[in-house]
Backbone as CSV, one residue per row, in Angstrom:
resi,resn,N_x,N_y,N_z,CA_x,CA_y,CA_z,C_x,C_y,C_z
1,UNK,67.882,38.191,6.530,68.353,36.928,5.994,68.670,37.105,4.509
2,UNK,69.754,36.449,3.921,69.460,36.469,2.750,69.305,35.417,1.730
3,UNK,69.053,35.520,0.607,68.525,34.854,-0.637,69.431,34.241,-1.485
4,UNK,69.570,33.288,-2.471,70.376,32.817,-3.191,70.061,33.186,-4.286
5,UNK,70.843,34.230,-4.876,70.944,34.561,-6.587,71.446,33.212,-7.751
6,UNK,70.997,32.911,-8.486,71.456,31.281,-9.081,71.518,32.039,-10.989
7,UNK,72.617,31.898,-11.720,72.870,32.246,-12.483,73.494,32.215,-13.229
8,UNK,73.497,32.168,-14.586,74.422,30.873,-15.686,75.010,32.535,-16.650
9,UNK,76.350,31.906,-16.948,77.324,32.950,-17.354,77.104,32.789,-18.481
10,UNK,77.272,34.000,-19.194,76.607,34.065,-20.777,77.702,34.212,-21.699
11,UNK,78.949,34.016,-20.976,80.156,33.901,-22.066,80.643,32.518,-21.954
12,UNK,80.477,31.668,-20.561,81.118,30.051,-20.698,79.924,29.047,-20.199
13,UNK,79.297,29.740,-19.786,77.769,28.523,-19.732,77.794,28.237,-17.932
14,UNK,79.186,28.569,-17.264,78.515,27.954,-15.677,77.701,28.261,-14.827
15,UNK,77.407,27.637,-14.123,76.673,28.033,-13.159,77.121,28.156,-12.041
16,UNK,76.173,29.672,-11.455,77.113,30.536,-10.343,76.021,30.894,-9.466
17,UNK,76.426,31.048,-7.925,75.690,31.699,-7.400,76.022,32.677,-6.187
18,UNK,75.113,33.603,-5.664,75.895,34.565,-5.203,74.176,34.871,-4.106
19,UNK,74.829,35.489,-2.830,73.824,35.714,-2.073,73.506,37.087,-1.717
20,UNK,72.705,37.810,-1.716,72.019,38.540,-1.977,71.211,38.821,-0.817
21,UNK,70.754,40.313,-0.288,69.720,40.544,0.972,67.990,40.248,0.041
22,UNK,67.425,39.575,1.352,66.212,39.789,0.781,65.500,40.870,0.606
23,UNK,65.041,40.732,-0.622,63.995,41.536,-1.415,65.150,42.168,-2.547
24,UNK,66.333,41.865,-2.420,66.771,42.267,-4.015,66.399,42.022,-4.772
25,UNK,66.677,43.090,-6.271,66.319,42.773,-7.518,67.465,43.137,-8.794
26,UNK,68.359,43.621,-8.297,69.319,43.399,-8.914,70.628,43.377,-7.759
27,UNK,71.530,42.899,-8.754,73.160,42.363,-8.142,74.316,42.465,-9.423
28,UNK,75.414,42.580,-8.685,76.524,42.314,-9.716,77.372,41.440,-9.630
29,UNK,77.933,40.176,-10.428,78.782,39.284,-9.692,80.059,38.933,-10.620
30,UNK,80.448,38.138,-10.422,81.835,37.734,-11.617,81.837,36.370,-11.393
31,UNK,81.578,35.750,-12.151,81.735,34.400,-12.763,83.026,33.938,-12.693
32,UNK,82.389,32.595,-11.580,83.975,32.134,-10.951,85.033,31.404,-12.073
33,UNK,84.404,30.820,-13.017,85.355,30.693,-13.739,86.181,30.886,-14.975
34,UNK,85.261,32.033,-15.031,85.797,33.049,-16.614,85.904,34.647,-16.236
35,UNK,85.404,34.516,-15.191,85.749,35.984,-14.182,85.259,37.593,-15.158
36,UNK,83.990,36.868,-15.914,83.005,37.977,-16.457,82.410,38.095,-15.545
37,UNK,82.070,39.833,-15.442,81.342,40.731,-14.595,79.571,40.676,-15.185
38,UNK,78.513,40.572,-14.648,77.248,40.239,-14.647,76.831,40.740,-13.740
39,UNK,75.542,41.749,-14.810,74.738,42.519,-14.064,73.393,41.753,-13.829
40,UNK,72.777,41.052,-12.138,71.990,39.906,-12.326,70.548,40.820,-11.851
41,UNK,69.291,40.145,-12.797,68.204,40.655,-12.535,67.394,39.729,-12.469
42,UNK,66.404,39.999,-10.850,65.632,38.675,-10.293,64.527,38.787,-11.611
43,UNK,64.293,37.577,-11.455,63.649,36.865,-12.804,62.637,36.231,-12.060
44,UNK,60.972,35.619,-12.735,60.186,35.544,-12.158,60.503,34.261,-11.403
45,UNK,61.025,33.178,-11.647,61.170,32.144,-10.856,62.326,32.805,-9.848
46,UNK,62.390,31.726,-8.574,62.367,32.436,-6.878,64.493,32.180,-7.144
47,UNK,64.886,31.560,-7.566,66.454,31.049,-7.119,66.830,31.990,-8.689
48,UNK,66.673,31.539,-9.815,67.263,31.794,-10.924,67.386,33.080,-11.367
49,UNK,68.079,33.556,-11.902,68.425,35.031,-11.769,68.600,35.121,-13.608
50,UNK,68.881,36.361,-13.659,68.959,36.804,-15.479,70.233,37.143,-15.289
51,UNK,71.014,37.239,-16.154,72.340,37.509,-16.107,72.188,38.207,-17.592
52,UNK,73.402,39.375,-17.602,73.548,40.142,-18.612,75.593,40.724,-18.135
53,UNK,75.951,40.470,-19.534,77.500,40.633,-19.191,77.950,42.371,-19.415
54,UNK,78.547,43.012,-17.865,78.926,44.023,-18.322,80.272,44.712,-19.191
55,UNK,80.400,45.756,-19.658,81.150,46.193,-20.666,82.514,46.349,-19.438
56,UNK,83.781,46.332,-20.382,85.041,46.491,-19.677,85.129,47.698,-19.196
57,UNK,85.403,47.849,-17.578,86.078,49.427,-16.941,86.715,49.855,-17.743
58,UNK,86.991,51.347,-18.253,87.501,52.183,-18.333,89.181,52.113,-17.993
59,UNK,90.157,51.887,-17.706,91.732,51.973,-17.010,91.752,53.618,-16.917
């Protein structure tokens, strides 16, 4: 079954969420509406997740 990752974008403030297998502890997602990439790490409360924005690919 899986889990709901819940997680606020650290470049426009929304809130996003993304589902996840249980027992993850990290994920990567893109923020639906500024379409920053976020590397998410389960955080001690059960839904809310840590978000950290990753650096631009390479071309």
């Amino acid at each position: 079954m899986a889990a709901t990752a819940e997680w606020i974008c650290t470049r426009c403030g929304s809130t996003n969420r993304r589902l996840v297998p249980d027992g993850a502890r990290r994920a990567v997602d893109e923020c639906l509406t500024c379409h920053t990439r976020h590397e998410l790490e389960a955080d001690a409360r059960p839904v809310r997740w840590r978000a950290r924005p990753l650096g631009k690919k390479a071309a």
